[in-house]
C-alpha positions in Angstrom: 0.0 0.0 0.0 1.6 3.3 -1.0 1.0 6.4 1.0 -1.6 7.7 -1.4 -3.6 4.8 -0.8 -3.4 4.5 3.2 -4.4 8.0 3.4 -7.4 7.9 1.2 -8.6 4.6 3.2 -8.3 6.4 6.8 -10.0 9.6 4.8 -13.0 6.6 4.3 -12.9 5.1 7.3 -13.5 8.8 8.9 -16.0 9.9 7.1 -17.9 6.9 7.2 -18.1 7.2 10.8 -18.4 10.7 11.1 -21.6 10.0 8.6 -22.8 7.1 10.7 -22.4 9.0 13.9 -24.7 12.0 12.3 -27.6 9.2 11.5 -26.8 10.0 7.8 -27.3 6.3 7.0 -27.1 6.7 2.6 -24.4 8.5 2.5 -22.1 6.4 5.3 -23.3 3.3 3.0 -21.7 5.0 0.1 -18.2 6.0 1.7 -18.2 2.3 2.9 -18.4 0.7 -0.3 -14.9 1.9 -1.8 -13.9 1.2 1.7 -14.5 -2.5 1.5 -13.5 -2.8 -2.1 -9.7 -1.1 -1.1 -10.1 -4.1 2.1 -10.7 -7.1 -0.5 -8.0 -6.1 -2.8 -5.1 -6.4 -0.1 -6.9 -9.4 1.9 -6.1 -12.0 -0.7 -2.7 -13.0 -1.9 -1.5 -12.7 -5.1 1.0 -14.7 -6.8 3.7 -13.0 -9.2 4.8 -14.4 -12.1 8.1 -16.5 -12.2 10.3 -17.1 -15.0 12.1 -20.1 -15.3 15.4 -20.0 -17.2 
């Protein structure tokens, strides 16, 4: 994850409490989403390609 990245996922995970704290429901639904697409990208493993010479 570079530093671009971790920032914009703590700028998600803030507002999407600060928006369910204030009962706006929608809108903390829609700053979750990206949130939990950026969580499944780094929760599985991915292989790299090896070359055999």
């Amino acid at each position: 994850m570079t530093g671009t990245e971790g920032l914009a996922y703590g700028a998600l995970f803030v507002l999407a409490i600060a928006l369910l704290l204030t009962n706006h429901l929608i809108l903390a639904t829609v700053a979750i989403v990206p949130f939990v697409l950026i969580s499944f990208k780094y929760s599985f493993p991915t292989k790299k390609a090896q070359r055999h010479r």
